[in-house]
Structure formats: structure tokens, C-alpha cells
C-alpha positions in Angstrom: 0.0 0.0 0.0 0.9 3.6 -0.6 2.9 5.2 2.7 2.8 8.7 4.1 4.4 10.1 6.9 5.7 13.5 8.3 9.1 15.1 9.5 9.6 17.8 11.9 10.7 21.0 11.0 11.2 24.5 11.8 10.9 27.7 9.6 12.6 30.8 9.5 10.3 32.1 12.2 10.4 29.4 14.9 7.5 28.1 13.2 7.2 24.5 13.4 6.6 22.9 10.1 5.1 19.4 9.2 6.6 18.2 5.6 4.7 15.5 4.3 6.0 12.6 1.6 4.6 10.3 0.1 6.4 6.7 -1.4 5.1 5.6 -4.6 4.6 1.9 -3.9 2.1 0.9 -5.5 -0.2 -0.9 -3.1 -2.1 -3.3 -5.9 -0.6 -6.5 -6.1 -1.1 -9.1 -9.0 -2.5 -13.0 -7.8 -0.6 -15.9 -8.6 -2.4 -19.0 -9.8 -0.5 -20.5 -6.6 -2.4 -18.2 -4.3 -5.7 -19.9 -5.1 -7.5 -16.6 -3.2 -10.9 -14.9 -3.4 -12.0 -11.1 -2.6 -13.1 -10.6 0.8 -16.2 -9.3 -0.6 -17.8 -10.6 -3.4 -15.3 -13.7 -3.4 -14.4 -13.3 -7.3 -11.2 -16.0 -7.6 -8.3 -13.2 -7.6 -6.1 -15.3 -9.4 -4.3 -13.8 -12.5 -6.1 -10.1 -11.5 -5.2 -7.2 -9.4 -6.6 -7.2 -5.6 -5.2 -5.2 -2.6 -4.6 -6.5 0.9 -6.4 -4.4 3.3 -6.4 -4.9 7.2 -4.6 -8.0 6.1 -7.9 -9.8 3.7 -7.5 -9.6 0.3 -10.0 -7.2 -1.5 -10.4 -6.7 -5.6 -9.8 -3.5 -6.7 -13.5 -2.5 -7.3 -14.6 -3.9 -3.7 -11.9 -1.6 -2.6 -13.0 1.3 -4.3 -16.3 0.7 -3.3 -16.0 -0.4 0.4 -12.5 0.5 1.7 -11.2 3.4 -0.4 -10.6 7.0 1.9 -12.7 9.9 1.2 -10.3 12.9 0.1 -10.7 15.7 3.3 -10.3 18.4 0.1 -12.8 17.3 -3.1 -14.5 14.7 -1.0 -14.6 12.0 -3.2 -12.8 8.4 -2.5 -9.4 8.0 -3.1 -9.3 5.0 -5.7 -6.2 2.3 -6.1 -4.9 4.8 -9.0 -4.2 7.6 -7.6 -1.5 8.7 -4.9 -2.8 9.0 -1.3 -1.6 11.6 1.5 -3.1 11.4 4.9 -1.8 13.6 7.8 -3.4 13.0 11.1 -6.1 11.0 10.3 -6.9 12.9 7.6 -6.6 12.0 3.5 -6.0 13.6 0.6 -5.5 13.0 -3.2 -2.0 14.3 -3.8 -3.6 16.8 -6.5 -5.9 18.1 -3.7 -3.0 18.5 -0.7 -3.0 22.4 -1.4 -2.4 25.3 0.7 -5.6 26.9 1.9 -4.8 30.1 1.0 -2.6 30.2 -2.2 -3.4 27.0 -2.8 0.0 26.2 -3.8 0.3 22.1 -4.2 2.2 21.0 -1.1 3.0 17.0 -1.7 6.4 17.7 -1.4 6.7 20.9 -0.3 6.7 22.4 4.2 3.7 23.0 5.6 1.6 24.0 8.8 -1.5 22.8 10.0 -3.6 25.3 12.2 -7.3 25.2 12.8 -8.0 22.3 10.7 -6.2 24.1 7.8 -3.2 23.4 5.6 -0.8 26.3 4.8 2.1 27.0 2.8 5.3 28.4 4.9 4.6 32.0 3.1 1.1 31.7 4.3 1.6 30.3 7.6 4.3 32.9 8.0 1.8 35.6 7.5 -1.2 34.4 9.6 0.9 34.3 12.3 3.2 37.3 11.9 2.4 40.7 14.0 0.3 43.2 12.3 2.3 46.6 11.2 0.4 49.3 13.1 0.9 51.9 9.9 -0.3 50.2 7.2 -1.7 47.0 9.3 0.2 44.6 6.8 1.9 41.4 8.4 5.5 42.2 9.5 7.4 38.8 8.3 10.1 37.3 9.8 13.4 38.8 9.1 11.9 42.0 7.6 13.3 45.3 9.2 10.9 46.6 12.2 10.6 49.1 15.0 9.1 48.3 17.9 7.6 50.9 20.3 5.0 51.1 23.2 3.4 47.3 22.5 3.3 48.1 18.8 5.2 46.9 15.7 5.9 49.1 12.4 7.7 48.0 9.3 10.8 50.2 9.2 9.4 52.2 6.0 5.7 52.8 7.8 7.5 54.2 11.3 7.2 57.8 9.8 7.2 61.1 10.8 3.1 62.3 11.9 4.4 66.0 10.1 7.0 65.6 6.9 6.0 62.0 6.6 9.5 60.3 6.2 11.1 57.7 7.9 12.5 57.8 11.3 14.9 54.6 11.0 17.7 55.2 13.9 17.0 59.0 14.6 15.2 60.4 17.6 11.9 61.3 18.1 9.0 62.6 20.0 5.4 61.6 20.5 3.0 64.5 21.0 -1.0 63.5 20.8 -0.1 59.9 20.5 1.4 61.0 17.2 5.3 61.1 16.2 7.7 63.4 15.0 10.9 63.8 14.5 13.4 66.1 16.4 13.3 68.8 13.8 9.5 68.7 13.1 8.7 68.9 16.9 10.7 71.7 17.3 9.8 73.5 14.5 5.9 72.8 14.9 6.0 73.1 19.3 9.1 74.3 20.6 9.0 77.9 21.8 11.2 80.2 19.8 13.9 82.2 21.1 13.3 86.2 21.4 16.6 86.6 20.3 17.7 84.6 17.6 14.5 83.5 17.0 15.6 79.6 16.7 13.7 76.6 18.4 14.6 76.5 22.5 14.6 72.6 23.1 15.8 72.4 26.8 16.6 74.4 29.0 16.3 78.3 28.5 15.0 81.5 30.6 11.7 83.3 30.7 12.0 87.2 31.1 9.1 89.4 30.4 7.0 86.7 29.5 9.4 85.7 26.7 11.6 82.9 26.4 15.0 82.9 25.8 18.1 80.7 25.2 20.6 80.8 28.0 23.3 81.4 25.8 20.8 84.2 24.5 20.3 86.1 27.1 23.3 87.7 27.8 24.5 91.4 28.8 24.1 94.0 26.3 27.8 95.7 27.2 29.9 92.6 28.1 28.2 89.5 26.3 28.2 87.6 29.4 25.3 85.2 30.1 23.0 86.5 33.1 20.9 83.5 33.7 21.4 82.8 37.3 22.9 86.2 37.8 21.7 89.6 39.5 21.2 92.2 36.2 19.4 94.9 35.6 18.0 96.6 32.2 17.8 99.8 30.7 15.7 101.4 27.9 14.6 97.9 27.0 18.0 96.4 27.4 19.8 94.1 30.3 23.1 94.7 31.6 25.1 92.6 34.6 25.5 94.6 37.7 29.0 95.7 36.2 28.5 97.0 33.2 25.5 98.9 34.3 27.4 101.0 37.1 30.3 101.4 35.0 28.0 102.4 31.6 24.6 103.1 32.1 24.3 104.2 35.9 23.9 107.8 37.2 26.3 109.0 39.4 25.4 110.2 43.5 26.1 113.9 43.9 27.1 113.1 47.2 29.3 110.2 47.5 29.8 110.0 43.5 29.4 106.8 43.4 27.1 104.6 40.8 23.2 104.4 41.5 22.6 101.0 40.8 19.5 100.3 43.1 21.2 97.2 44.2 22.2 96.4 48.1 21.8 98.7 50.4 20.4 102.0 48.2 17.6 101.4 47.0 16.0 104.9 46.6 17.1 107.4 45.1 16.6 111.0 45.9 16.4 113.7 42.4 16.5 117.2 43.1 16.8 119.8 40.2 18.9 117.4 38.0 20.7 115.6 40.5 20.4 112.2 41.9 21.8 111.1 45.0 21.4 107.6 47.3 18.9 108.1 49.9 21.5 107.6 52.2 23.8 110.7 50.9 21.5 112.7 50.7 22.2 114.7 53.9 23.0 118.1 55.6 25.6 119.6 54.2 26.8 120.9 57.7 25.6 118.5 61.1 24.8 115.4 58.0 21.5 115.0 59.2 19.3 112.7 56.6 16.9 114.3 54.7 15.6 112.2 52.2 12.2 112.5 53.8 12.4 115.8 55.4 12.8 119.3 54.4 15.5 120.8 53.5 16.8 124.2 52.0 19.5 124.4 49.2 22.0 127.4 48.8 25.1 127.5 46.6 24.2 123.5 45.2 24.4 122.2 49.1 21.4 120.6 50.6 20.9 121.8 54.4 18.5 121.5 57.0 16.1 124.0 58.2 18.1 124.6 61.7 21.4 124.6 59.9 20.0 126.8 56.8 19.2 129.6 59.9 22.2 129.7 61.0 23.9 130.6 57.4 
């Protein structure tokens, strides 16, 4: 009788893989006038004629088409003495009708898988089983390029930028709205833009006036050094370190000459007919009394007080 019989194996994605064969003995055999036998079912003398031994009796080949042939699982019609028989667990098939389920590719000698009562090709098996690409939702095969992120797989040509739609391959990116961009997208479409140089701030930076900044940015007008994280000051829209604004900008106190800088200690300042003084200086010219909140009289450009004034 014809055998069948199936060998492990694995594909290229782990898969595993029956591979079916099939011998071609012939399973007719031809009586002998010595054998002096009859068919187990209709008793013709087989002697000189073709008969098959099945379930070790002797049957003629139209008993055995009739009674004992398989059905074919595919075309479901018997599987006479002619033709080639494949049977994988418990089930049979004419070799013409052993095709894959979904290509149905002929697979007598070829791999093949067997899931929920359905033969498949390695190609097709392969792409039943493979992860779904979550751009364009087509299988990802085995061995094809892929990027992996957050529980779901892309092929490396459908992991795109959400905004110039190219791919990302091995750059960075960013997810914003459950959408993803790449570095110079995001900044270009969300980052805030400098006040200075007007170029994308993407960490870091400094907020003044309710604008932001770079650090390297914002920096004093005079000297170019950076003032974030430093005491400065600003004049006529412009911001200067402590330095540069006492030695450039800053009035000077009529009375100790010094800069006004309204840092430390002065922080008022007292004007009078063009003159500025620290709140502090600005005293008696004679006993030094302060009078930056009193009242004073001034003779000659000298501030005095109203005793001192009386005694002039």
C-alpha cells in the first residue's frame, strides 16, 4: 500500500513545520495462480487479477474502491487504487488536492503547517501568524526590518514622521497627541522660539518678560556675558550685569559719586533739580542729618537742613 508520513521541522520564524511525503509503492498486487485466493467481498477468484490487501484480507480492486477506499478531506470524493494517497493526522487527501488553503500552492512535497484544521504554505503560515504593522496593518514577516515601540510593531518604511512623513529609521523622536515626529519637526511645529535669535529653544532656557529665551541668548548687552542665574538689571529695554551697568549706564550720586545702581543697600534714590543722590547721601551739608524724607533748603548747590540753613 501507498505510505505517508511526516518530519519535523522549523521555519525561518520558529514556526514548526510538518513536511509531508509520500512513497510511490504501488499498493495493488497481481494473484498468482498459486495463491488460489478470493475477494473478501464478493469472493471473485483473484487469481491472475489485481486485488489489494487491506487490514490483512484480500480485496479486488472494485470492492476496494467501493468499500475501503478513503474519502479525500479536500474534493471529497474516494481515493481510488490509481491515484497517490496523503493522509496527515487522520486525515486524507488525493495528492492533486494536498494544497495550501490560501494560495493553494500544491504541497505533496513541499513544508507545511497545520492550524485550525487548515493546511498552509510556509509563506502563508508565515503571514497568519506574523504581527500586524500598526501603519499600514500589513503582516510584519520574519526577518523583515521593524521598530518596535509602546506594545506596537511598524515596518521600518511605515514608522514615519506624523508631520514631513518620512522615515525615522535610527533618529530620535517625540510623541506628542499619541502622534510622532521627528526632532526637527517637533521643534519646528511646538518648541518655543527664542526672542533673540529666533531659533527653536529645546531644553533648558530663561523666561524674562514673559518671553523665552536661550541661556546662551540672554546675555548682557555691554559685556556678552550670560546673566541667567545672575543679579542684572535693564535699561531702555535692554539688560546689563551689575558691572557693566554702574560702569556704563548708571547715574552717578552727587554726594558720595558713586554709581546708583539700586542694588544692596540703596535702594532709593533721591532727584533734586537734576541731581540724583542715594537716599542715604542725601544729607546736611553741615551737622549730616538725613533728609531724604524731610525738608531741606539748598544754597550755593548744598542741601541743608532748616536749623542749619538759619544759621547761614
Amino acid at each position: 500500500m501507498s505510505k505517508a508520513w511526516t518530519d519535523g521541522l522549523r521555519d525561518s520564524a520558529g514556526q514548526f513545520v510538518s513536511k509531508l511525503y509520500a512513497e510511490s509503492y504501488s499498493r495493488v498486487y497481481w494473484g498468482t495462480m498459486a495463491d488460489r485466493s478470493n475477494c473478501f467481498y464478493c469472493r471473485e477468484d483473484l487469481s491472475g487479477k489485481k486485488f489489494v490487501r487491506k487490514d490483512e484480507k484480500q480485496v479486488c480492486v472494485r470492492c476496494f474502491d467501493k468499500f475501503c477506499a478513503n474519502t479525500c478531506t479536500e474534493c471529497r470524493r474516494p481515493i481510488s487504487t490509481e491515484s497517490k494517497e496523503l493522509h496527515h493526522k487522520g486525515r486524507y487527501w488525493h495528492s492533486d488536492c494536498f494544497r495550501c488553503a490560501k494560495c493553494y500552492k500544491n504541497l505533496a512535497k513541499e513544508s507545511f503547517t497545520s492550524k485550525d484544521d487548515k493546511i498552509l504554505c510556509g509563506t502563508c503560515s508565515s503571514r497568519v501568524d506574523a504581527p500586524r504593522c500598526h501603519g499600514c496593518y500589513k503582516p510584519i514577516l520574519a526577518g523583515t526590518e521593524n521598530v518596535e515601540y509602546k506594545g506596537n510593531s511598524w515596518h521600518d518604511e511605515c514608522f514615519i514622521c506624523y508631520q514631513c512623513q518620512k522615515p525615522i529609521g535610527s533618529k530620535s523622536f517625540i510623541t506628542k497627541n499619541n502622534n510622532i515626529y521627528c526632532s526637527p519637526c517637533h521643534e519646528k511645529k511646538f518648541a518655543k522660539q527664542c526672542a533673540c535669535c529666533k531659533k527653536p529653544i529645546t531644553t533648558g532656557g530663561v523666561n524674562y518678560q514673559d518671553q523665552p529665551w536661550h541661556s546662551e541668548c540672554f546675555v548682557c548687552s555691554s559685556c556678552r556675558k550670560p546673566l541667567a542665574g545672575t543679579r542684572f538689571t535693564s535699561h531702555e529695554e535692554k539688560v546689563y550685569c551689575v558691572d557693566c551697568y554702574k560702569s556704563t549706564v548708571a547715574k552717578k550720586c552727587s554726594g558720595c559719586q558713586n554709581p546708583i545702581t539700586g542694588f544692596g543697600k540703596a535702594t532709593n534714590v533721591v532727584n533734586y533739580e537734576g541731581g540724583s543722590w542715594h537716599d542715604y547721601c542725601f544729607n546736611c551739608k553741615k551737622c549730616s542729618l538725613n533728609l531724604a524724607d524731610k525738608r531741606f533748603v539748598a544754597r550755593n548747590g548744598d542741601i541743608y537742613c532748616s536749623d542749619c540753613s538759619k544759621k547761614l
